[in-house]
C-alpha positions as CSV (number, residue, x, y, z in Angstrom):
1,X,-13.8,20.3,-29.2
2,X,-13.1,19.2,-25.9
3,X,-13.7,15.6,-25.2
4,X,-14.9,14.5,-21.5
5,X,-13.1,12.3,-19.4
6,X,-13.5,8.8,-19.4
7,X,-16.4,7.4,-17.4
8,X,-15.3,4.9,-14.6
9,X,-15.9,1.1,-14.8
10,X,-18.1,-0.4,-12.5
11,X,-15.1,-2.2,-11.0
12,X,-13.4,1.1,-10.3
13,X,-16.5,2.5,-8.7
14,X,-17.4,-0.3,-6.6
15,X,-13.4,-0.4,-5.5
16,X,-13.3,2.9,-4.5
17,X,-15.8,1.9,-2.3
18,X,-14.4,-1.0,-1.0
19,X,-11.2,1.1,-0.6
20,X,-12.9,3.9,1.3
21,X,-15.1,1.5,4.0
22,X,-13.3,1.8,6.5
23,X,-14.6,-1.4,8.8
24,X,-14.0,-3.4,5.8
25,X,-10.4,-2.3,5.1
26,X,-9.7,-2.5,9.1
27,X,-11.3,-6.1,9.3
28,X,-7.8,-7.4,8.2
29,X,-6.2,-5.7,11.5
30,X,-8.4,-8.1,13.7
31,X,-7.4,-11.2,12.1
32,X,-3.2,-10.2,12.2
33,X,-4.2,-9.4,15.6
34,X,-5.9,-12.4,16.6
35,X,-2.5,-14.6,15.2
36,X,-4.4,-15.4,11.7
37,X,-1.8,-13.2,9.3
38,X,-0.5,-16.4,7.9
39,X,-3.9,-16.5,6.0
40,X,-2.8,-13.7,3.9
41,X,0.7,-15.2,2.9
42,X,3.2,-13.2,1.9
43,X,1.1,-11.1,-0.5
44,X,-0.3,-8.6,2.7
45,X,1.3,-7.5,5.7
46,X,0.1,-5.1,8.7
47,X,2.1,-1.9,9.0
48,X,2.2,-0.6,12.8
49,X,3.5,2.9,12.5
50,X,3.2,6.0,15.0
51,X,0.1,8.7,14.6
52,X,2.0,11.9,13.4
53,X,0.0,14.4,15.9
54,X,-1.3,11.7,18.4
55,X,1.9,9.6,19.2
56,X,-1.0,6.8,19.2
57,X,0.2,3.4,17.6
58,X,-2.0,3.1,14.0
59,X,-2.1,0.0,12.2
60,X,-2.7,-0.7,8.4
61,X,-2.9,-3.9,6.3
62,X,-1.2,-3.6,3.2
63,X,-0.3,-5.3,-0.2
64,X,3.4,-6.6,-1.0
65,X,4.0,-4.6,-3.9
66,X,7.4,-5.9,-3.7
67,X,10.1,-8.1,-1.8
68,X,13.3,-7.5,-3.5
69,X,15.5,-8.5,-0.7
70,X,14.9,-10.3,2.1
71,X,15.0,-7.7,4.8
72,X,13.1,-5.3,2.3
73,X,9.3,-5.3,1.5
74,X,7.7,-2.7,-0.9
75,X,4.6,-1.3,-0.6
76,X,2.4,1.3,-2.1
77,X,0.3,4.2,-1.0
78,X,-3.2,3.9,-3.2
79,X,-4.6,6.9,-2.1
80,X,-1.1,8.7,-3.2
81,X,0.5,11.4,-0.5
82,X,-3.5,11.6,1.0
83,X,-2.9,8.2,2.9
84,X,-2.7,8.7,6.6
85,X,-0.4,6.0,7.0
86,X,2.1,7.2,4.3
87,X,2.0,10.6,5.7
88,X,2.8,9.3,9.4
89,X,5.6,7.5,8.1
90,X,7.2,10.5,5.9
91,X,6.7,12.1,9.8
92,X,8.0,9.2,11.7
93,X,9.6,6.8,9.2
94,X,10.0,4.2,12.3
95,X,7.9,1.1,12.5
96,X,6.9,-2.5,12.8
97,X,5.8,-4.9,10.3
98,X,4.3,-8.7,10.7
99,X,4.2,-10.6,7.7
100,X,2.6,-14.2,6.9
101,X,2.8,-15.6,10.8
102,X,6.1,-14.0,11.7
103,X,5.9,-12.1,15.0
104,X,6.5,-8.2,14.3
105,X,9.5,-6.7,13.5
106,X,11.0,-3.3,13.6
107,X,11.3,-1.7,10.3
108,X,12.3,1.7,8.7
109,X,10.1,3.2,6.1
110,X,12.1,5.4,3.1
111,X,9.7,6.9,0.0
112,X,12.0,5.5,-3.5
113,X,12.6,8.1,-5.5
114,X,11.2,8.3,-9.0
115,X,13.0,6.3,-10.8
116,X,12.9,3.6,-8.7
117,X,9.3,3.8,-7.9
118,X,8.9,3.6,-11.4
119,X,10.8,0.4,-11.9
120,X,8.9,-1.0,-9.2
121,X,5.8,-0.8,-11.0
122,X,7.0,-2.2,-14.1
123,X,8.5,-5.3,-12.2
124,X,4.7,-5.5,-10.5
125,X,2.9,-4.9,-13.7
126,X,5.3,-7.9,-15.3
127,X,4.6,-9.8,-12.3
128,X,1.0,-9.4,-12.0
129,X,-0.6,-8.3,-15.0
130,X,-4.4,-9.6,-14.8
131,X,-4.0,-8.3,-11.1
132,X,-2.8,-4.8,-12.1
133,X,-5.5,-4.6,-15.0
134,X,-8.0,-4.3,-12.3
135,X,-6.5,-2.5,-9.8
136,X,-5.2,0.2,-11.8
137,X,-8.9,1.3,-12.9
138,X,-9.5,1.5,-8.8
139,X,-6.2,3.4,-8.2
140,X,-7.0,6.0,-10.8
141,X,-10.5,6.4,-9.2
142,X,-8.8,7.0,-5.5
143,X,-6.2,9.0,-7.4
144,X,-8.6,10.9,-9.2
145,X,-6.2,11.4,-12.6
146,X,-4.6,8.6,-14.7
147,X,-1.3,6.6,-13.6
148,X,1.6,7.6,-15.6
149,X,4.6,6.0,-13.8
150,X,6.2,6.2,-10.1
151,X,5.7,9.7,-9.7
152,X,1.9,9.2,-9.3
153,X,2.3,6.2,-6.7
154,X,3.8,6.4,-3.6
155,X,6.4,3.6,-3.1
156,X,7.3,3.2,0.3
157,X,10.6,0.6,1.3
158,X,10.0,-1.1,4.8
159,X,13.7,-2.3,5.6
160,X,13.0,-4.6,8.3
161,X,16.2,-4.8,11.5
162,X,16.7,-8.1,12.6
């Protein structure tokens, strides 16, 4: 007897959405842009990286997954090895990164391993739990499969140069 996968909440639906509008994920852009990034804290930061077949500069507003040193920010690729802007950087790994109201600084983008990825998530889990309750049912909807530990997410280190 085979049973059928789990339906998707409402929440996940309605994320994936959200997650897959593109004028409402780029509205973030115009506001780091327009000097506003300090609005978003520490919690978000824009990612400027390099268009892997263009050369074009492409810009992304992400979540702080982590910030384990102070020259290192962690960050996570929802829409696993699919996201343009993960795949740019695994092509270019150079790029710049503006955080809270701090003008933009050149950074170098590295994929963690496994294992570390995997600790990530836990320390962001630990961290964040009623956070990660409802984005995990909207990752698993980008994803398409259930999120079993690092492997499935993309964990991206920005190491920021001074």
């Amino acid at each position: 007897m085979n049973a059928e996968p789990p339906t998707p909440s409402r929440l996940a639906t309605v994320g994936g959405r959200v997650l897959r509008t593109r004028w409402l994920m780029r509205a973030p852009i115009h506001l780091y842009r327009a000097g506003l990034g300090r609005l978003f804290g520490a919690r978000m930061l824009m990612l400027e990286h390099v268009g892997r077949t263009s050369g074009a500069p492409r810009y992304v507003v992400l979540e702080v997954f982590g910030h384990p040193t102070p020259d290192v920010y962690l960050v996570v690729s929802g829409f696993g090895t699919r996201s343009q802007w993960f795949r740019n950087l695994r092509a270019n790994p150079s790029a710049r990164v503006w955080v809270g109201g701090r003008r933009a600084l050149p950074a170098t983008a590295e994929r963690l391993d496994d294992s570390a990825a995997s600790a990530a998530l836990t320390a962001y889990i630990a961290q964040h739990p009623k956070a990660w309750d409802k984005l995990k049912t909207v990752v698993e909807d980008t994803l398409g499969h259930p999120i079993e530990g690092g492997s499935d997410l993309p964990v991206v280190a920005l190491r920021l140069h001074p």
